[in-house]
C-alpha positions as CSV (number, residue, x, y, z in Angstrom):
1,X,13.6,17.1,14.4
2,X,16.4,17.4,16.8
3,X,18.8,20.3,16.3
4,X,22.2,20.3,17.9
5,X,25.3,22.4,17.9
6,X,27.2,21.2,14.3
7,X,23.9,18.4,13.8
8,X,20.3,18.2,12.7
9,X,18.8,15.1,12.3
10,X,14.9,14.3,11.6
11,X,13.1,10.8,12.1
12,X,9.8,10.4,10.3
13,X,6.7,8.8,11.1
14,X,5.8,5.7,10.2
15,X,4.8,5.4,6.6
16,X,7.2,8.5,5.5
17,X,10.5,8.8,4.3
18,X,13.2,11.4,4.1
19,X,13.4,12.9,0.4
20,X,16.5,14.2,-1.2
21,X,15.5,17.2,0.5
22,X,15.5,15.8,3.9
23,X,11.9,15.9,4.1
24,X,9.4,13.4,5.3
25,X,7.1,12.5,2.7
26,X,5.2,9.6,2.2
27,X,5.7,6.4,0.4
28,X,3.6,4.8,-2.3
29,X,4.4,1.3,-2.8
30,X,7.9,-0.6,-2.8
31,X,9.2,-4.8,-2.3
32,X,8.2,-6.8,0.8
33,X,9.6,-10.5,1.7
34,X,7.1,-11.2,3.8
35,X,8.8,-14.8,4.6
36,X,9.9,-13.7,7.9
37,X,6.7,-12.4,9.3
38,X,4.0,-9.6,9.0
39,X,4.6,-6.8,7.3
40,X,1.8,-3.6,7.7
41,X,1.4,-1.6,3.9
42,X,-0.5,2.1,4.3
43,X,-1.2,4.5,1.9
44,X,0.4,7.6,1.6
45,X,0.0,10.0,5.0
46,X,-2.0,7.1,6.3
47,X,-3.8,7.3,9.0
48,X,-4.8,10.8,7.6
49,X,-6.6,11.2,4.5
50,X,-4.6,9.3,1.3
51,X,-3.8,11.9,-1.4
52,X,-6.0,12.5,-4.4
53,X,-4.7,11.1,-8.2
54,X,-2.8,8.4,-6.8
55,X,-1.7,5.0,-7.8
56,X,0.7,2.8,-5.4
57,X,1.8,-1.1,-6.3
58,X,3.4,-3.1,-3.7
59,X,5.0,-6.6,-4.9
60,X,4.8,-9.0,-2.1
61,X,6.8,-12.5,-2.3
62,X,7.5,-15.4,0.3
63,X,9.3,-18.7,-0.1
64,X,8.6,-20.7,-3.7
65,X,6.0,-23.2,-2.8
66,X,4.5,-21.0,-0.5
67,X,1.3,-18.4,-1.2
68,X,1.1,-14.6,-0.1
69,X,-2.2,-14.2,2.5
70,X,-3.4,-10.7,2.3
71,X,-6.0,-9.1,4.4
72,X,-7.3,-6.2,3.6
73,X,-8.5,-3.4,6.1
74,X,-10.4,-0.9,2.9
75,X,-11.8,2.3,3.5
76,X,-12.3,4.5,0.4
77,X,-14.9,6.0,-1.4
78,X,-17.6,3.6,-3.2
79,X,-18.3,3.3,-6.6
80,X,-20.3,0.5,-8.3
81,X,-17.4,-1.5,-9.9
82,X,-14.6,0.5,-8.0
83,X,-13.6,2.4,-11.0
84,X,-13.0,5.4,-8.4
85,X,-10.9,4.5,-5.2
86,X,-10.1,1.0,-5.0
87,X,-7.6,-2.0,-3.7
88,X,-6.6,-4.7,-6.2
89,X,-4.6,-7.9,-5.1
90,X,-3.0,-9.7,-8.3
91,X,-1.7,-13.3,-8.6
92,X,1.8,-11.9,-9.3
93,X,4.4,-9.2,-9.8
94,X,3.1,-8.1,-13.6
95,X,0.5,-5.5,-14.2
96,X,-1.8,-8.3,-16.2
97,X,-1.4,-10.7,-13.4
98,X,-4.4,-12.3,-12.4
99,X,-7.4,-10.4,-10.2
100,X,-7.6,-12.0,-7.3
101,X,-9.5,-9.2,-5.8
102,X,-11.1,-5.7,-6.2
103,X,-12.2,-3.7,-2.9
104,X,-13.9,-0.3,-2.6
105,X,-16.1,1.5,0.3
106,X,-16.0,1.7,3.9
107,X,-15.0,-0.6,6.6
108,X,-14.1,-3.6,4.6
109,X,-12.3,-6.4,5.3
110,X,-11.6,-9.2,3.4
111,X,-8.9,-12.2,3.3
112,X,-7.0,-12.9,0.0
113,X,-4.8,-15.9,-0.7
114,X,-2.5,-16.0,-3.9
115,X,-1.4,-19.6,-5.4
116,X,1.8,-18.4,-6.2
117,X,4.9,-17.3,-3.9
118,X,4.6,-13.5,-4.9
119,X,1.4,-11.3,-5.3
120,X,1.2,-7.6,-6.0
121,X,-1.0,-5.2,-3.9
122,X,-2.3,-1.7,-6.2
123,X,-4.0,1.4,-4.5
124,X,-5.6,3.9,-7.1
125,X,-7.5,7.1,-6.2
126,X,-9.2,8.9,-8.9
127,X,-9.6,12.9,-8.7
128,X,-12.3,13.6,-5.6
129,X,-11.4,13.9,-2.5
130,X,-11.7,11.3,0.0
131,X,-12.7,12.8,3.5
């Protein structure tokens, strides 16, 4: 933060955003037309260590006629079936949307195409830590 004579003004880092309190905290989730170009999604105080408790949707859309292309760069904790940390990609905006994919553990990387012009991105941490 720079403070000035009758001025303060802060700039947060990326993936944060001033609160009503003029404090950087950091987002979870939000809208993305990804029509023009790449767009980068984090979880919250990415790269540091995403918060416990946590559930984040993004809603992705390009052009009708077009598909979304997602690829994924997951590292959470591991549980069989993901039912801990985990990365779901959905066929659409709505929370019954079809599955398109379910991630969980370290280092994993995987590309996910949607057949319709928007998909939907969810993060979910359960209660434990992730270090």
């Amino acid at each position: 933060c720079n403070n000035t004579p009758g001025s303060y003004q802060c700039t947060c880092p990326k993936g944060f955003s001033k609160n009503s309190h003029n404090k950087c905290v950091a987002r979870c989730g939000g809208y993305a037309d990804i029509a023009s170009g790449i767009t980068s999604i984090h979880t919250p105080n990415f790269p540091r260590t995403y918060p416990e408790n946590t559930e984040c949707w993004w809603f992705l859309s390009v052009q009708e006629g077009k598909s979304v292309e997602v690829i994924l760069r997951v590292d959470t904790d591991y549980s069989k079936g993901c039912h801990g940390d985990s990365v779901e990609v959905l066929n659409g905006w709505m929370p019954d949307s079809p599955l398109l994919k379910k991630v969980c553990g370290s280092n994993i990387r995987v590309r996910v195409t949607s057949s319709a012009h928007k998909a939907a991105i969810k993060f979910k941490s359960d209660r434990y830590r992730h270090d």
